[in-house]
DSSP file (Angstrom, degrees, kcal/mol; ACC not computed):
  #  RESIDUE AA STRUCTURE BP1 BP2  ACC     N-H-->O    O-->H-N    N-H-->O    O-->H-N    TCO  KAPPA ALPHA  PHI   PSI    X-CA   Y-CA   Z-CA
    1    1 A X              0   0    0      0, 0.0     2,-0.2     0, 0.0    76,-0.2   0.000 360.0 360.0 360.0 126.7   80.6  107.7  104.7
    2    2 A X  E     -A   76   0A   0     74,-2.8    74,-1.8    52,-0.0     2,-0.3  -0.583 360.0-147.3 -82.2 161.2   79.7  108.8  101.1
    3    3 A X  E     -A   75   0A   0     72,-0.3    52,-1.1    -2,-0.2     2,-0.3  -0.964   0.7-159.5-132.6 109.6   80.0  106.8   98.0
    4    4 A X  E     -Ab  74  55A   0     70,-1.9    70,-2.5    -2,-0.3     2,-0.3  -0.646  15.0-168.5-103.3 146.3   80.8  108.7   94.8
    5    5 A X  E     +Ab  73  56A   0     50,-2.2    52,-0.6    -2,-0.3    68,-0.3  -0.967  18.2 160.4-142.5 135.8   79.4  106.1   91.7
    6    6 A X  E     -A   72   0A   0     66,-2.1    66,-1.0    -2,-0.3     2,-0.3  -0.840  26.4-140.6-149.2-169.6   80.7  107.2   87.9
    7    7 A X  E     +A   71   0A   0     64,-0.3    53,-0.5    -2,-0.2     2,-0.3  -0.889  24.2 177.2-155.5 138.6   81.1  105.4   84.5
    8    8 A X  E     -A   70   0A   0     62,-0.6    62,-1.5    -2,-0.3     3,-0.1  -0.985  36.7-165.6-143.7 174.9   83.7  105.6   82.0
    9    9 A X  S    S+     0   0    0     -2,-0.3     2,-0.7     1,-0.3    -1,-0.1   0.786  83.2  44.2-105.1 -47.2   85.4  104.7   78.9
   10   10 A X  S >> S-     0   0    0      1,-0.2     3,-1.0    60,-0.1     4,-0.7  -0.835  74.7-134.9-116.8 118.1   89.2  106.1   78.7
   11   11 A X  H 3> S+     0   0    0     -2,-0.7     4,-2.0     1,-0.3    -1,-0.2   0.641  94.9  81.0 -11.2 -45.9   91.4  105.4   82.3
   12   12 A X  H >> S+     0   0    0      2,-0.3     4,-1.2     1,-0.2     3,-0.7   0.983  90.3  34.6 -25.4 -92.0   92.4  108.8   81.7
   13   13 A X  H <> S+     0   0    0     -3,-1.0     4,-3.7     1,-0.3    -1,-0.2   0.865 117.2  52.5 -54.3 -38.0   89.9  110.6   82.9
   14   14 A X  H 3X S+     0   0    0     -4,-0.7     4,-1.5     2,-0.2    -1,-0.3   0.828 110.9  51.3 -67.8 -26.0   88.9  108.2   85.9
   15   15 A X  H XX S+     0   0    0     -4,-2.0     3,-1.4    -3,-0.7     4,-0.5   0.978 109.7  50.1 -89.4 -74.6   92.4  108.5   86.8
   16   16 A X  H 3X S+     0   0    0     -4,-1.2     4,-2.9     1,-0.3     3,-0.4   0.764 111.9  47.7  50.9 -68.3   91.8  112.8   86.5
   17   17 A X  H 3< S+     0   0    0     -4,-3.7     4,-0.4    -5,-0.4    -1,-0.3   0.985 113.5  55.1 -77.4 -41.7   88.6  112.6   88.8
   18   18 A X  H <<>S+     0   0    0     -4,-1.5     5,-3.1    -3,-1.4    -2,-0.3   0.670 105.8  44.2 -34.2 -43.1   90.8  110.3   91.3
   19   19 A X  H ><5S+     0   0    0     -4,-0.5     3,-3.1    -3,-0.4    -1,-0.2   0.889 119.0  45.1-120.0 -47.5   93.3  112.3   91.8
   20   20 A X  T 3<5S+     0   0    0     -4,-2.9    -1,-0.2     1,-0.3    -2,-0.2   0.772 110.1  54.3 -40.3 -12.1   90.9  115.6   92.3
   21   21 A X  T 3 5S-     0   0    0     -4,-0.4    -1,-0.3    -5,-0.1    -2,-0.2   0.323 111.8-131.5-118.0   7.7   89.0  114.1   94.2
   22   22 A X  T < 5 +     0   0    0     -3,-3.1     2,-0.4     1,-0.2    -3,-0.2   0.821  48.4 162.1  55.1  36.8   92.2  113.0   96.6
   23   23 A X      < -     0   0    0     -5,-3.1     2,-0.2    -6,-0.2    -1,-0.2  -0.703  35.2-145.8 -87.0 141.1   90.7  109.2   96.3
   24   24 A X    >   -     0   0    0     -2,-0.4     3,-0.7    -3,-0.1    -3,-0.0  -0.385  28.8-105.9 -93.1 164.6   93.8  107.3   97.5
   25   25 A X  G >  S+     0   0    0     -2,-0.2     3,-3.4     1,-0.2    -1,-0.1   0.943 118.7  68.3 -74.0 -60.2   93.6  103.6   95.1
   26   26 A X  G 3  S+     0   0    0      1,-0.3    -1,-0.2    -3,-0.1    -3,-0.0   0.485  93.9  51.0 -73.1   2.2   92.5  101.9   98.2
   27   27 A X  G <  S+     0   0    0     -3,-0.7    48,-0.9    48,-0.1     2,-0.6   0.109  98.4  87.2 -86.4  11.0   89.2  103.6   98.4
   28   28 A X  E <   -C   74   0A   0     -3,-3.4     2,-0.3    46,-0.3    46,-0.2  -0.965  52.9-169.0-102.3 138.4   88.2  102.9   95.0
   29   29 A X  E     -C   73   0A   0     -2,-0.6    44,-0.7    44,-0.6     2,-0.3  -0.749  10.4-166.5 -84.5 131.0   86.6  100.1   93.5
   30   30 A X  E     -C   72   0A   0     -2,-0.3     2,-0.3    42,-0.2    42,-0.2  -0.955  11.5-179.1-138.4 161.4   86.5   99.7   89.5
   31   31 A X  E     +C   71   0A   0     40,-2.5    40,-2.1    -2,-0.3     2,-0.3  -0.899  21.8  18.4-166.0 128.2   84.4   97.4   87.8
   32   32 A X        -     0   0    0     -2,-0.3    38,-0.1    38,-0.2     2,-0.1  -0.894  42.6-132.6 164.2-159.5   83.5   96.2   84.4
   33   33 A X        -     0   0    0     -2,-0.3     2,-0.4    36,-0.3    37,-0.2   0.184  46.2-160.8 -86.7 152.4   84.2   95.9   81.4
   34   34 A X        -     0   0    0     35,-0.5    35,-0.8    -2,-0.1    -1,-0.1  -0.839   9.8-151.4-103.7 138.1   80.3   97.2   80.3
   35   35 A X  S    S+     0   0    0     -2,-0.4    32,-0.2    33,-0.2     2,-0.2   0.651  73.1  20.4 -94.3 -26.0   79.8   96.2   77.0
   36   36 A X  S  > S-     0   0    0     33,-0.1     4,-1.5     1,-0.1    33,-0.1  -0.831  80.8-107.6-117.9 167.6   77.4   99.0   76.4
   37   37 A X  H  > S+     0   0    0      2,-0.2     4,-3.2    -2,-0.2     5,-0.2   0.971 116.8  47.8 -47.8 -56.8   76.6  102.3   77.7
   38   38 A X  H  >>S+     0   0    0      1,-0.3     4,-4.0     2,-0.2     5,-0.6   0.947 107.6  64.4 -64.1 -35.5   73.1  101.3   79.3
   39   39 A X  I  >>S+     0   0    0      1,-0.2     4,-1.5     2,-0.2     5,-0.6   0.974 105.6  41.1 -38.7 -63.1   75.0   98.6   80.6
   40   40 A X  I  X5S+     0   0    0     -4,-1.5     4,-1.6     1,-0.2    -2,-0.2   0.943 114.7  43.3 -45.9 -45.4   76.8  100.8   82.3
   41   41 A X  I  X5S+     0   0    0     -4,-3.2     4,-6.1     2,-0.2     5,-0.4   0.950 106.7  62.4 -81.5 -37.8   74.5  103.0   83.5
   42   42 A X  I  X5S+     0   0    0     -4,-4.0     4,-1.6     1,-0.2     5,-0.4   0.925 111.2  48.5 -51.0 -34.7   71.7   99.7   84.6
   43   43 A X  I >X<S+     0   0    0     -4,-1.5     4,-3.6    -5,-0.6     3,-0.7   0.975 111.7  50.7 -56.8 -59.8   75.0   98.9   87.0
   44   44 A X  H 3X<S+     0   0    0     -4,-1.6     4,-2.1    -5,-0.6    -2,-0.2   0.944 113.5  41.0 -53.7 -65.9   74.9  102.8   88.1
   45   45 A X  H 3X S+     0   0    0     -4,-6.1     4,-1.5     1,-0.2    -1,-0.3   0.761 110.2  56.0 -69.7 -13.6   71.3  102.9   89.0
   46   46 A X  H <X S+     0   0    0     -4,-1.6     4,-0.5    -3,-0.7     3,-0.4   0.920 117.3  40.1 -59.6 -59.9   71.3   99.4   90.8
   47   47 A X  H >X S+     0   0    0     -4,-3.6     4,-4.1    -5,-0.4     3,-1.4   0.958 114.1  48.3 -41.9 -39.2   74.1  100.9   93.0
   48   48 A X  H 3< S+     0   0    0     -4,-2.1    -1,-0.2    -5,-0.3    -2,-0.1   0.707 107.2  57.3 -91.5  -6.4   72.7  104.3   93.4
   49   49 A X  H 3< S+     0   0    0     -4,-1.5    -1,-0.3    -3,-0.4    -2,-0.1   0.349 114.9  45.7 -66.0   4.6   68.7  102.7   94.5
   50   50 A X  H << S+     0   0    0     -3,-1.4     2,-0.2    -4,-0.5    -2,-0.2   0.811 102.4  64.7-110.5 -52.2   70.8  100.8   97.4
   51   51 A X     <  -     0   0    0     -4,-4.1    -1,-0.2     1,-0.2     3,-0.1  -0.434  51.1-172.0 -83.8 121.1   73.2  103.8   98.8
   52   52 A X  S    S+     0   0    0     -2,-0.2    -1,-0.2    -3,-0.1     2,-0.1   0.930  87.4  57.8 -90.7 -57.4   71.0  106.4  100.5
   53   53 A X  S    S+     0   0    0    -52,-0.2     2,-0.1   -51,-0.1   -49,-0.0  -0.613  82.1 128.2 -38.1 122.8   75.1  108.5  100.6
   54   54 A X        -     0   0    0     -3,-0.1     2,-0.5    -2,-0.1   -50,-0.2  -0.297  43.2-169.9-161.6  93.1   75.7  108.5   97.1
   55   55 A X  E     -b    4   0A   0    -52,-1.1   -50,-2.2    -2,-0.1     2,-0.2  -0.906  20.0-137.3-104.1 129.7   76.7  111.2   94.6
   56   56 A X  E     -b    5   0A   0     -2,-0.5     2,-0.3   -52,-0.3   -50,-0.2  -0.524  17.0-141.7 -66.9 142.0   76.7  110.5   90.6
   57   57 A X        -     0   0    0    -52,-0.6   -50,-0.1    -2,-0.2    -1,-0.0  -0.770  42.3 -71.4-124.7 127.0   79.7  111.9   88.9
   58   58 A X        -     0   0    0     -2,-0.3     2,-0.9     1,-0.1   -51,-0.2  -0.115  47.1-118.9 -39.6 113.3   79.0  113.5   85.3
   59   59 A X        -     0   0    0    -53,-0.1    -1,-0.1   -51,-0.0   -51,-0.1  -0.351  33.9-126.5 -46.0  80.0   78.3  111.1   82.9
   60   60 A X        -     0   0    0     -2,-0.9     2,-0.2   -53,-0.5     3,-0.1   0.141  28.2-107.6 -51.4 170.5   81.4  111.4   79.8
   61   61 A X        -     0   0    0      1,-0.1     2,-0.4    -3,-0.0    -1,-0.1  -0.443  43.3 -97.6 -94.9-175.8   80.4  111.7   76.8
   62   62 A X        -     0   0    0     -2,-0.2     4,-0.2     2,-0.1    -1,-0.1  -0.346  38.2-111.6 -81.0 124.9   80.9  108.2   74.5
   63   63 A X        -     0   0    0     -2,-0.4    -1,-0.1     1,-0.1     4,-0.0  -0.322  14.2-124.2 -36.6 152.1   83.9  107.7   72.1
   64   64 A X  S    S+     0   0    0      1,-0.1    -1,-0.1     2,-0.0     3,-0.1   0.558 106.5  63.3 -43.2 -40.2   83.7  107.6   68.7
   65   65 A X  S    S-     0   0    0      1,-0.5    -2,-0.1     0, 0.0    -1,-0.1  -0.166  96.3-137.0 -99.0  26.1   85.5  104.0   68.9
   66   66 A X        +     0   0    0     -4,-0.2    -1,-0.5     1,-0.1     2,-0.2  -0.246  41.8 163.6  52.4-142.5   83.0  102.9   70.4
   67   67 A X        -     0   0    0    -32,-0.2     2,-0.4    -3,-0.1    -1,-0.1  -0.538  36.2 -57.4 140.2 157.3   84.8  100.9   73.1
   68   68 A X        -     0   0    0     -2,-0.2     2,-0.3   -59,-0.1   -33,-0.2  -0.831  45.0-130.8 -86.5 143.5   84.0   99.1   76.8
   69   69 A X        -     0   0    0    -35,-0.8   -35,-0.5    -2,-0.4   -36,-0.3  -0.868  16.8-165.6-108.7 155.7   82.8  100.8   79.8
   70   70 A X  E     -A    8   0A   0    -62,-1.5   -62,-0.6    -2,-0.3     2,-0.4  -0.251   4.8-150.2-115.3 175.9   83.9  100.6   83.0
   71   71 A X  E     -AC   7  31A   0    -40,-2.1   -40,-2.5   -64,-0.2     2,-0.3  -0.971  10.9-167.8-136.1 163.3   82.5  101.7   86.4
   72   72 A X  E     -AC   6  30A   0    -66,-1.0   -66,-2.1    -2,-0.4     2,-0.5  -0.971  14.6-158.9-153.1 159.7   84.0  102.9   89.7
   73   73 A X  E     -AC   5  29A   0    -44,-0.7   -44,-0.6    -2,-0.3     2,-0.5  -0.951  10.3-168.9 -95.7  88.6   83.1  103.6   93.4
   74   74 A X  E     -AC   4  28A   0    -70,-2.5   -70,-1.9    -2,-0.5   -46,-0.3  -0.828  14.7-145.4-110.8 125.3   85.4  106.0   95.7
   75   75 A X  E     -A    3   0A   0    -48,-0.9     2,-0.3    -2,-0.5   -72,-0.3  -0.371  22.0-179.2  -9.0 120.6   84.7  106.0   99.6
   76   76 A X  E     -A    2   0A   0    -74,-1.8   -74,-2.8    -2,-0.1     2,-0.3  -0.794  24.6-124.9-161.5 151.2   85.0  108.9  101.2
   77   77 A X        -     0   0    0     -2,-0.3   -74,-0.0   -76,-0.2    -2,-0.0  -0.401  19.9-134.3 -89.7 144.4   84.8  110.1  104.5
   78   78 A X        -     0   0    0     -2,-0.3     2,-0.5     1,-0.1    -1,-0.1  -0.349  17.0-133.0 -83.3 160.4   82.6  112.9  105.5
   79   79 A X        -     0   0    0      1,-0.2    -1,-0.1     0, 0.0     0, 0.0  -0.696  32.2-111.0 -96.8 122.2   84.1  115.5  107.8
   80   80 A X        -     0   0    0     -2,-0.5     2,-0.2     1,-0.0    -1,-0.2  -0.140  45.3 -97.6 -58.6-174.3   81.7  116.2  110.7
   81   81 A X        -     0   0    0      1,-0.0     2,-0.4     3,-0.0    -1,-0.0  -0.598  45.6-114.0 -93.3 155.9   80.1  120.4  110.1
   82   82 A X        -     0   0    0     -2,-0.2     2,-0.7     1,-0.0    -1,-0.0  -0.806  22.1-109.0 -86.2 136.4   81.9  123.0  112.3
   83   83 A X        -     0   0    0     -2,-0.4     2,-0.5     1,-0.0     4,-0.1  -0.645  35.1-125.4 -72.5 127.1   80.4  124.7  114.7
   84   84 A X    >   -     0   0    0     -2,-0.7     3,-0.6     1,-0.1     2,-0.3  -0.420  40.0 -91.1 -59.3 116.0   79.9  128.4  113.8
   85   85 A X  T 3  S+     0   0    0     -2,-0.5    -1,-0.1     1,-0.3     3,-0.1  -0.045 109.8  12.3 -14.0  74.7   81.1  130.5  116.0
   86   86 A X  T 3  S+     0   0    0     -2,-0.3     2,-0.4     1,-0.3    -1,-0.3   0.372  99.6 120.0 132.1  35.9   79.1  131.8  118.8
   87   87 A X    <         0   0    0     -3,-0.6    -1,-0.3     1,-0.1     0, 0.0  -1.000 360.0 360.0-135.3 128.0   76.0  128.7  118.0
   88   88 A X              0   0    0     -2,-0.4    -1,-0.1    -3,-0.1    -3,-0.1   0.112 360.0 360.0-117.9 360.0   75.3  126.3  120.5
C-alpha cells in the first residue's frame, strides 16, 4: 500500500487529482481547514516522516484571496511487478 499526501486551497483541483488518479472517495481522507500555508505543509511533513510508502503531490501555487488550506491522503494499492518474459 502507498499513500499519496497533497495540500490545497480550491476543491477543484483536489477533486481533478482524484479523479486522475482513479482514487474512489473511500480511499481518501481530507483534512483541515490550515489556516496558513506552512500550516499546511508542517501537517505534510509530519505525515510524510511517518510513511516510509508515501509520494508528495505538487504543491499548488497560493490564491490571491488568500483563503484556507486543506490536506488529503489517497490509499492506493500497489500492483505486484510482472514477470518479464523469459526471467526466473
Amino acid at each position: 500500500m502507498k499513500i499519496i499526501i497533497g495540500i490545497y486551497q480550491n476543491q477543484d483541483d483536489a477533486d481533478e487529482l482524484y479523479r486522475r488518479r482513479a482514487a474512489d472517495r473511500s480511499v481518501v481522507t481530507e483534512t483541515g481547514p490550515f489556516f496558513s500555508k506552512n500550516q499546511a505543509l508542517s501537517w505534510m511533513d509530519y505525515l510524510t516522516a511517518r510513511i516510509a510508502e508515501c509520494e508528495v503531490v505538487a504543491i499548488p501555487d497560493e490564491r490571491t484571496d488568500g483563503g484556507p488550506w486543506y490536506g488529503f491522503t489517497i490509499e492506493v494499492e500497489e500492483l505486484p511487478l510482472r514477470r518479464q518474459a523469459g526471467v526466473r
